[in-house]
KESE-730573 format. One record per atom (N, C-alpha, C): residue number from 1; residue in one letter; atom name; z, y, x. Coordinates in pm, whole numbers. Each point is the difference from the previous one (the first is absolute). Example, Ala and Ser with C-alpha at 12.3 -4.5 7.8 and 13.67 -1.06 7.14 Angstrom:
# residues 2
+-----+---------+-------+--------+--------+--------+
: num : residuo : atomo :      z :      y :      x :
+-----+---------+-------+--------+--------+--------+
:   1 :       A :     N :    780 :   -569 :   1319 :
:   1 :       A :    CA :      0 :    119 :    -89 :
:   1 :       A :     C :      0 :    120 :     90 :
:   2 :       S :     N :    -72 :    105 :    -35 :
:   2 :       S :    CA :      6 :    119 :     82 :
:   2 :       S :     C :     73 :    109 :    -77 :
+-----+---------+-------+--------+--------+--------+
This chain:
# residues 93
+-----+---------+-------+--------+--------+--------+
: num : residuo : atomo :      z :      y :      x :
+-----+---------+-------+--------+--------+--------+
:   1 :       X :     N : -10725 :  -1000 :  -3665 :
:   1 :       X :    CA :     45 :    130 :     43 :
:   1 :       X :     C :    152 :      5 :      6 :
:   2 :       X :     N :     77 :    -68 :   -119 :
:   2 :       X :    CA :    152 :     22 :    -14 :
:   2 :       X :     C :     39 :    -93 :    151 :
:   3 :       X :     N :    -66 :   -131 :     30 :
:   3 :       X :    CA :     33 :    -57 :    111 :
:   3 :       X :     C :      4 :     70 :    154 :
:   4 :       X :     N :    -73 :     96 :     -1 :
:   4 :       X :    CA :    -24 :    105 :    103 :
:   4 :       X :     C :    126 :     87 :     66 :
:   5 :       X :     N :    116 :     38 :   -169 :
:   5 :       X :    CA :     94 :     80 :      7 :
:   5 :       X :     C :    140 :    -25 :     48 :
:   6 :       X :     N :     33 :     40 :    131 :
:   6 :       X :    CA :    145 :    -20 :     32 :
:   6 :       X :     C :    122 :     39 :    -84 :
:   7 :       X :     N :     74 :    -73 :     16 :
:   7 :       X :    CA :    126 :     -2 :    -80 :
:   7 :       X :     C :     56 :     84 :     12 :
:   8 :       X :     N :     40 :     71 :    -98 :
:   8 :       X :    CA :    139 :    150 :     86 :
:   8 :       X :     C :     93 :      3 :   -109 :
:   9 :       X :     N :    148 :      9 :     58 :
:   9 :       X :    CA :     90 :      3 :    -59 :
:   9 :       X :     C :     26 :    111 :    -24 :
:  10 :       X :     N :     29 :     67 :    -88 :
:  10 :       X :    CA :     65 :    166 :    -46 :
:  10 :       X :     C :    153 :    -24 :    -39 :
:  11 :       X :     N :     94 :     91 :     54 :
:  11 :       X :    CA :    101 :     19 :    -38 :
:  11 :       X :     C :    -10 :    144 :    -89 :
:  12 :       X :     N :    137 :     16 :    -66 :
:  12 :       X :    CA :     -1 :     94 :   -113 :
:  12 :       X :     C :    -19 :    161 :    114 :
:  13 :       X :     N :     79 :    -10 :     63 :
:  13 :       X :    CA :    -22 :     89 :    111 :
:  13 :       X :     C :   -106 :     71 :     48 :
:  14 :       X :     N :    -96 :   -108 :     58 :
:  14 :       X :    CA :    -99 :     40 :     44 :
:  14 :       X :     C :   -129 :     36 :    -68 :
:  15 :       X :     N :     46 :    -52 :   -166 :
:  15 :       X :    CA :   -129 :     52 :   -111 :
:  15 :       X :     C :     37 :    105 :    -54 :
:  16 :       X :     N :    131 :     50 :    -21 :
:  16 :       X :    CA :     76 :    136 :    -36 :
:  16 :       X :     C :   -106 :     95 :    122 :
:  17 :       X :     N :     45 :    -23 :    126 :
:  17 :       X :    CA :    -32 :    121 :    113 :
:  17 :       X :     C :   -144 :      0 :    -18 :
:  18 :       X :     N :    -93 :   -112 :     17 :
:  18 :       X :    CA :   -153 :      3 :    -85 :
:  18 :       X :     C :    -32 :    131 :    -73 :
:  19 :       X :     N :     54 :    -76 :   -118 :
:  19 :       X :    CA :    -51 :     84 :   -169 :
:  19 :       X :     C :      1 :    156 :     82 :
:  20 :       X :     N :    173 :     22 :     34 :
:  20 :       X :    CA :      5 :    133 :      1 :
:  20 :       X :     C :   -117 :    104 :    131 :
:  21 :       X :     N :     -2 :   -131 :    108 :
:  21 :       X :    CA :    -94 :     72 :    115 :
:  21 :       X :     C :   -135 :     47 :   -104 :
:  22 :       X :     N :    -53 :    -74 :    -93 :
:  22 :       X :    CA :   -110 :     13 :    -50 :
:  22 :       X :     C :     40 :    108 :   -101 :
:  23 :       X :     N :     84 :     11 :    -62 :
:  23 :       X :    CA :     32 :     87 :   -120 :
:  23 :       X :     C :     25 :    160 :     71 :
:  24 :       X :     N :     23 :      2 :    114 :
:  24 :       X :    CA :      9 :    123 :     98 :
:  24 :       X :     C :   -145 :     49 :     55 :
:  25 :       X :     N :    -33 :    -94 :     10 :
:  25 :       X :    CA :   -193 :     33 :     36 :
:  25 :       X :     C :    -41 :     70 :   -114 :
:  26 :       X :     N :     44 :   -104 :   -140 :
:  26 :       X :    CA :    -62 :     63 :   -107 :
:  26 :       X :     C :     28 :    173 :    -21 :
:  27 :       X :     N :    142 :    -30 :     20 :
:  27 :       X :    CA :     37 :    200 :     -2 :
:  27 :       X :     C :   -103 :     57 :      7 :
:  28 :       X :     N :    -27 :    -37 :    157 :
:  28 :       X :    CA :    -74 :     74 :     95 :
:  28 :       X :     C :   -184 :      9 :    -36 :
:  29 :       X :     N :     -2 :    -59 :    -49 :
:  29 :       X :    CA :   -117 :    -22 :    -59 :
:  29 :       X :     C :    -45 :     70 :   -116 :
:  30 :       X :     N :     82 :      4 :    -74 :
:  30 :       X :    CA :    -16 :     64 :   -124 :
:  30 :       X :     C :     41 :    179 :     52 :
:  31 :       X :     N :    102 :     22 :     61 :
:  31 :       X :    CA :     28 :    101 :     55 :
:  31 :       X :     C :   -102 :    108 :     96 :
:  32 :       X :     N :   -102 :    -77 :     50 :
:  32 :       X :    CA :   -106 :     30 :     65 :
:  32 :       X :     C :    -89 :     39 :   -135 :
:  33 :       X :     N :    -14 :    -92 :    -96 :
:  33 :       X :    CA :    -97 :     17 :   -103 :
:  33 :       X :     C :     48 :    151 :   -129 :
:  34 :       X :     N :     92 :      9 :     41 :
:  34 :       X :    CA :     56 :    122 :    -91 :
:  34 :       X :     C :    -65 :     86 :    126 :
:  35 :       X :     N :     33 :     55 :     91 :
:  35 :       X :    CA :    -47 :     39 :     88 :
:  35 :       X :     C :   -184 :     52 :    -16 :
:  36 :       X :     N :    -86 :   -100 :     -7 :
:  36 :       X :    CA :    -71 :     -8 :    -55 :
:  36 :       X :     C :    -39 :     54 :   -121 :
:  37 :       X :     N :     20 :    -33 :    -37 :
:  37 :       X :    CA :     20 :     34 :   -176 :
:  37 :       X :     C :    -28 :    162 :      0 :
:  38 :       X :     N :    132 :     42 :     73 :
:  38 :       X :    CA :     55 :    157 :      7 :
:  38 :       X :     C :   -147 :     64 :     60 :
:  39 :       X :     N :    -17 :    -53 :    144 :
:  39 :       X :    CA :   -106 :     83 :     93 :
:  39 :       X :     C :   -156 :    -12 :    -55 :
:  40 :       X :     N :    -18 :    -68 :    -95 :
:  40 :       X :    CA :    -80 :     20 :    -51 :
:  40 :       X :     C :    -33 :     84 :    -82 :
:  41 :       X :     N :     58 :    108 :    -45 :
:  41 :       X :    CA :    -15 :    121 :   -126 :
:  41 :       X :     C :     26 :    106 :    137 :
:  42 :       X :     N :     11 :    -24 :    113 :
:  42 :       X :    CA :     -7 :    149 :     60 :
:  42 :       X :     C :   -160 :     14 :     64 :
:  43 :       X :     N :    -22 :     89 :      1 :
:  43 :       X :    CA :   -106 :     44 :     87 :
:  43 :       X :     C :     -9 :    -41 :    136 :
:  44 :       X :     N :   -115 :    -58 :     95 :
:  44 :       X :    CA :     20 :    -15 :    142 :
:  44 :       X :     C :    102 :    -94 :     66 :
:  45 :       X :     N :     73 :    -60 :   -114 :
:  45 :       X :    CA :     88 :   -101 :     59 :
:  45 :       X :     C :    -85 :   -138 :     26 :
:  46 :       X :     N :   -129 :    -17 :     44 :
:  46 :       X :    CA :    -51 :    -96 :     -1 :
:  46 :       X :     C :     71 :    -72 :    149 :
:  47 :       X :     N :     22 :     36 :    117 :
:  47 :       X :    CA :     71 :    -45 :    110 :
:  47 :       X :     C :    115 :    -88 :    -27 :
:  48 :       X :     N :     63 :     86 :    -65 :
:  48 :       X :    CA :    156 :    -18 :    -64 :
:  48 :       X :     C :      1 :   -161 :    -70 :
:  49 :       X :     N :   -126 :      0 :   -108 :
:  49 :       X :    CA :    -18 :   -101 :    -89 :
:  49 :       X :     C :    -37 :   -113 :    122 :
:  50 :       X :     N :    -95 :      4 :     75 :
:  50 :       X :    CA :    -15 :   -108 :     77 :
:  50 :       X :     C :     83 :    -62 :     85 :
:  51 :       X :     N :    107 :     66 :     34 :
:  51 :       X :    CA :     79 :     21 :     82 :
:  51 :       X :     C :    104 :   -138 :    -73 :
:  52 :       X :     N :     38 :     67 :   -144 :
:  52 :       X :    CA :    111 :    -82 :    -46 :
:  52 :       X :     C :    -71 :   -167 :    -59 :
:  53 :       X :     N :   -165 :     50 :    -15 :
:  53 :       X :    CA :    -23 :    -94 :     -8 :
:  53 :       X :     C :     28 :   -117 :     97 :
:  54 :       X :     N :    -10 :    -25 :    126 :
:  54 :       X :    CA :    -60 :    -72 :    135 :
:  54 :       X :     C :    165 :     -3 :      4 :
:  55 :       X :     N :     85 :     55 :    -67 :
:  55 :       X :    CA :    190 :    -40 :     53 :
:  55 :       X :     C :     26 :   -112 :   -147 :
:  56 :       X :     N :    -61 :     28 :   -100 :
:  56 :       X :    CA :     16 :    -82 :    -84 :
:  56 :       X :     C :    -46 :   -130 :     19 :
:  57 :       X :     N :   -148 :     17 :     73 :
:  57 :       X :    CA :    -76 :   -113 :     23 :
:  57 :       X :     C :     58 :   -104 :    102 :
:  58 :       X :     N :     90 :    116 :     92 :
:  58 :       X :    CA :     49 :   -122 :    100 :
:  58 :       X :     C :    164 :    -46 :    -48 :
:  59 :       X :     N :     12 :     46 :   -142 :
:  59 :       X :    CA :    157 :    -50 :    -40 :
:  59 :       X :     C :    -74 :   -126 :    -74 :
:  60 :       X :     N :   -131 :      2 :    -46 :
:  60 :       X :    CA :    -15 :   -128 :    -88 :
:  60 :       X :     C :    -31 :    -83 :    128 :
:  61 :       X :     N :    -62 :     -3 :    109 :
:  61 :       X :    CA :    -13 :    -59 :     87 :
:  61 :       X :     C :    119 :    -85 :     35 :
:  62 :       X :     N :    124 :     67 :     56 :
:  62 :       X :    CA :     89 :    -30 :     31 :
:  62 :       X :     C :     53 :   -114 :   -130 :
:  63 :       X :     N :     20 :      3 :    -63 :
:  63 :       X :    CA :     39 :    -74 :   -137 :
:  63 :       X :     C :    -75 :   -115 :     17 :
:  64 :       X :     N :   -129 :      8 :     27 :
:  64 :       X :    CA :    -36 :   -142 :    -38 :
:  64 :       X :     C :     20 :    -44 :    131 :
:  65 :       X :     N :     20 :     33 :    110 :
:  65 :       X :    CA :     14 :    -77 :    116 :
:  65 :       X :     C :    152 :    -20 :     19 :
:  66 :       X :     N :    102 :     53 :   -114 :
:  66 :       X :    CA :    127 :    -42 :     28 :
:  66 :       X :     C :     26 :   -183 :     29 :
:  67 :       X :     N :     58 :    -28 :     45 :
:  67 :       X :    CA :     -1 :   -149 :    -28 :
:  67 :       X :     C :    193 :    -12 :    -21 :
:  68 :       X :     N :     33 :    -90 :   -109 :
:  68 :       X :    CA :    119 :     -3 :    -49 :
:  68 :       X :     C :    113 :   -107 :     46 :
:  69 :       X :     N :   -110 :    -34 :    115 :
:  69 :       X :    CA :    105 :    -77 :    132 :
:  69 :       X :     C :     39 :     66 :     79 :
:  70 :       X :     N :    -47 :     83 :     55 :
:  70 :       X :    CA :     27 :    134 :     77 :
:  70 :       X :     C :    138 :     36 :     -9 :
:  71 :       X :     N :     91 :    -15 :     30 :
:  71 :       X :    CA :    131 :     78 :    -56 :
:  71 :       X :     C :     21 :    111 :     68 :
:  72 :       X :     N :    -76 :     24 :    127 :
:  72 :       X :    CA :     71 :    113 :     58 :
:  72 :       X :     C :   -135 :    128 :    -51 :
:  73 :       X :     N :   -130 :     -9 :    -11 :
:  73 :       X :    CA :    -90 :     47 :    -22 :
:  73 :       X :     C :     39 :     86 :   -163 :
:  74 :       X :     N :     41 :   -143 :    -67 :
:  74 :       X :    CA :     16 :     37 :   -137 :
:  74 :       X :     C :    115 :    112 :     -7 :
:  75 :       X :     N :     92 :     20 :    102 :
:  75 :       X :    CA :    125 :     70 :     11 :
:  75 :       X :     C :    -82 :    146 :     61 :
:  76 :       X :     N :    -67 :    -51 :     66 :
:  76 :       X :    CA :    -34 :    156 :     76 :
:  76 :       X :     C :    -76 :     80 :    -95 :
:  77 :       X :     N :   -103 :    -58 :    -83 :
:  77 :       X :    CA :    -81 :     72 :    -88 :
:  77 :       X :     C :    103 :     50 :   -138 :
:  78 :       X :     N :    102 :    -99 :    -54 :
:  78 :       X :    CA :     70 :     27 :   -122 :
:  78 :       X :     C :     57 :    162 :     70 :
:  79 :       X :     N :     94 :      9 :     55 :
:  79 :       X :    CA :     16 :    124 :    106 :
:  79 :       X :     C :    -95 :    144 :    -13 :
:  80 :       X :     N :    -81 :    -68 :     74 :
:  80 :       X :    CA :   -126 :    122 :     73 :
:  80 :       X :     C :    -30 :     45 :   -190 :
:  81 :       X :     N :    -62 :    -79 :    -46 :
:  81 :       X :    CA :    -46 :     57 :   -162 :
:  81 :       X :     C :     85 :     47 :    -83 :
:  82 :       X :     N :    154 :    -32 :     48 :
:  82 :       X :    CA :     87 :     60 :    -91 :
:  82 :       X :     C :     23 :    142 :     52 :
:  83 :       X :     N :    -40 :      9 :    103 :
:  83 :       X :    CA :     40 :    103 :     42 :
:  83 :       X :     C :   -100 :    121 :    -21 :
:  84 :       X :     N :   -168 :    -63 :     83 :
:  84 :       X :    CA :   -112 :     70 :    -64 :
:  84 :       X :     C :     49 :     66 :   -157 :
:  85 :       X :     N :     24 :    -79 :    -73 :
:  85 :       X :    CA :      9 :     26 :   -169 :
:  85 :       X :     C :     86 :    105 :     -9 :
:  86 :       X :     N :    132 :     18 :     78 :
:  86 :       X :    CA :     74 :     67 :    -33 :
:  86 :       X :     C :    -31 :    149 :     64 :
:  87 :       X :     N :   -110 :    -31 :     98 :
:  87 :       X :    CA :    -75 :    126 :     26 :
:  87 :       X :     C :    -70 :    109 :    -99 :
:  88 :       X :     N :    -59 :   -116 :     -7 :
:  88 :       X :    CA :   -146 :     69 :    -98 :
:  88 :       X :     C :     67 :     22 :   -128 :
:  89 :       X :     N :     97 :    -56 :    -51 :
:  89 :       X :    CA :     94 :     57 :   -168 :
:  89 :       X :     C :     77 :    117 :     42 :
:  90 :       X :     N :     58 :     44 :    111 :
:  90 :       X :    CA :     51 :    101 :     70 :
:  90 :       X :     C :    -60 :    124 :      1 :
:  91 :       X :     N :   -142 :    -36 :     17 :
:  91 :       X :    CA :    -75 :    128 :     19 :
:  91 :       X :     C :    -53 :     51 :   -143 :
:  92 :       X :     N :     51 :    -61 :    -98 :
:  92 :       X :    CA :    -39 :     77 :   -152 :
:  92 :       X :     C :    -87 :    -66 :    -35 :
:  93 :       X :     N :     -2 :   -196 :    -50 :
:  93 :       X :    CA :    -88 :    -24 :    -49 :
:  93 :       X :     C :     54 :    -35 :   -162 :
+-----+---------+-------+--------+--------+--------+
């Protein structure tokens, strides 16, 4: 199986922008799950709950399909989730 695996070189660079693309998902992830958390003690928020569910579901999605060769992918998502995050903490979480 290890014979199977191509070689990849990582620079410090490109495992820094990694961690953090993934550590920005995580925000977002957990940020969805407070979310959650919350809409669950109201009444009738069952929409609401599914809703953040299926955005959470496609932030874990996204994560595992990051690939950490990607440099421009990894740049666009570190971005987009930092920004998502700074949404959703904006709005009073």
């Amino acid at each position: 199986m290890i014979g199977n695996l191509r070689p990849h070189t990582w620079d410090s660079q490109q495992s820094v922008a990694y961690e953090a693309a993934i550590e920005a998902i995580n925000g977002v992830v957990g940020a969805y799950s407070r979310l959650i958390t919350d809409a669950e003690s109201l009444p009738g928020a069952e929409d609401e709950i599914a809703e953040y569910r299926r955005l959470r579901a496609a932030c874990q999605q996204e994560r595992l399909s990051l690939k950490d060769e990607d440099t421009e992918n990894v740049a666009r998502v570190r971005a987009a989730y930092a920004a998502r995050l700074r949404e959703l903490t904006e709005t009073g979480l």
